[in-house]
C-alpha positions, 0 to 999 in steps of 0.5 A: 457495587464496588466490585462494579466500580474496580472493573470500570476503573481497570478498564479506564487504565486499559484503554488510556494504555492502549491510547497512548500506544496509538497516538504514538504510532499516530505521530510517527506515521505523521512524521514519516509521510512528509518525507515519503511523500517529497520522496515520491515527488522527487521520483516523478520527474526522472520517471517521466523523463525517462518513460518520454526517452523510452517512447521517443527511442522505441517511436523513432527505430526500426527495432523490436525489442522482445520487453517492447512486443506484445505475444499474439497469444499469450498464456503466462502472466505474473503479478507483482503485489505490493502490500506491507509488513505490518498491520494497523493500518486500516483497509489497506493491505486487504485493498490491494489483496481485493485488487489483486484477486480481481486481476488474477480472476479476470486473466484466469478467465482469459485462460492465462496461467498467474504466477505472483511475486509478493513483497510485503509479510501481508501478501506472502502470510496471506498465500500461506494461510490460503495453501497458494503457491508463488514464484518469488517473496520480497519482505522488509522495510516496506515503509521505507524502500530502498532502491536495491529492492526495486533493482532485484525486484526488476532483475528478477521479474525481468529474467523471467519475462525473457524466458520462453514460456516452455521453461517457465517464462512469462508473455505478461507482467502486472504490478498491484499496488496503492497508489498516493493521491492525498492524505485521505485518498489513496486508491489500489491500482493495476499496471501493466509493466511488460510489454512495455505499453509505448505511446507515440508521441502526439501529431495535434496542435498544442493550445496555440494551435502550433505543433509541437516540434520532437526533439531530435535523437543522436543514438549512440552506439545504436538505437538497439544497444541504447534500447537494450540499456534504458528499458531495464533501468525503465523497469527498476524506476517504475517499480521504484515510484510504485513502492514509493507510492505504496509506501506512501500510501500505508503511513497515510493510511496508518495515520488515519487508523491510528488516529481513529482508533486515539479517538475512539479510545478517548469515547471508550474513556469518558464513556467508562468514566461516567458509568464509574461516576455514577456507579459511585453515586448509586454506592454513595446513595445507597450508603446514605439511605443505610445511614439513614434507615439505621438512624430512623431504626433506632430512633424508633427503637427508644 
């Protein structure tokens, strides 16, 4: 019984170590969301703003760009997979692996050869550990992106894309990746980065029913130089406000992780306190009938 009682008790300090280890965590994830999320609502208005430029730019000329037209057939796509560096953070990393498989099933299934770009150990470990090969690896400070990632991320990506396909070029370029909604809500989601999808503006009446007037562009030197110009850096700030978001997105969900798991270590912890309560009550119990069969024994005995 008190061999019972000594595991209980080990448990008991076990667990309130590994408790504090997760409230820990816990608590810094807390305090790291704040300022990820203001990071990526301070991003959603140049994106927009630009994402609007580029769309006007690309409506209003004559030009074709070759980031902007779609190839008839195309047979080389690449996707870029956002995912973390470390884990604890519940089913997130493995989210966007399961979104990512299923883009790469459905354009197999189109007869599209798939080169990924990973960034985040998660996804590099997980191609690894399966044997798959992969085009280009980017790992560290997931948690807390710099704008040089997204920067050689986009040089690179888009070197490629401009290569023909004959020297290992891609016609298509998609980006998996979580995207931040709430605190409890954060959804894995694909984007098609190149060719660039550009929408026209729209001709309908607004909701006073006057047309909107379009601002009207001066381009200087031309609508091909600036074209040239805007849509890299469109490139480097969608790929910035998607590692933003993904950023976002782990600390979230290594809040709520490690919030689930304080919780269920403090279970664990009233849980093998009262089995070691009444351990020691069945211990005292029995010491006291030992007492007490002894007593009668010798009474008997005289």
């Amino acid at each position: 019984m008190g061999a019972q009682i000594r595991v209980y008790r080990q448990r008991i300090r076990s667990v309130s170590a590994t408790k504090k280890i997760t409230r820990a965590m816990e608590l810094m994830a807390a305090s790291r969301v704040v300022k990820a999320r203001t990071a990526v609502l301070e991003s959603a208005p140049y994106t927009h703003a630009l994402t609007t430029a580029l769309s006007a730019l690309a409506t209003h000329s004559n030009y074709d760009h070759p980031m902007t037209t779609e190839v008839e057939n195309p047979t080389r796509a690449g996707v870029l997979i956002l995912t973390s560096d470390r884990g604890l953070a519940g089913a997130y990393a493995s989210g966007t692996m399961k979104e990512s498989e299923r883009l790469i099933g459905e354009l197999r299934a189109d007869g599209k050869e798939v080169v990924p770009y990973l960034v985040g150990r998660k996804a590099v470990s997980y191609y690894k550990f399966r044997g798959r090969d992969y085009a280009a690896e980017w790992t560290g400070n997931t948690e807390k992106p710099q704008v040089e990632r997204a920067r050689a991320i986009s040089e690179r990506l888009i070197e490629d894309f401009l290569r023909p396909t004959e020297e290992g070029g891609l016609d298509e370029i998609h980006v998996v990746y979580t995207r931040f909604n709430t605190m409890v809500n954060q959804q894995a989601r694909v984007l098609r980065l190149l060719p660039i999808e550009v929408v026209d503006a729209p001709e309908d009446a607004n909701h006073d029913g006057v047309k909107d007037i379009l601002p009207l562009y001066q381009f200087e030197p031309n609508a091909e130089e600036v074209l040239h110009t805007m849509l890299p850096r469109y490139v480097t700030a969608r790929i910035w406000t998607c590692l933003l978001s993904a950023a976002t997105s782990e600390l979230a969900a290594r809040q709520r992780a490690m919030k689930s798991a304080t919780d269920n270590a403090e279970n664990l912890i009233n849980t093998y306190t009262r089995l070691a309560n009444q351990a020691r009550q069945a211990e005292i119990t029995q010491e006291i009938s030992e007492i007490v069969g002894g007593a009668s024994a010798l009474a008997e005995s005289k």
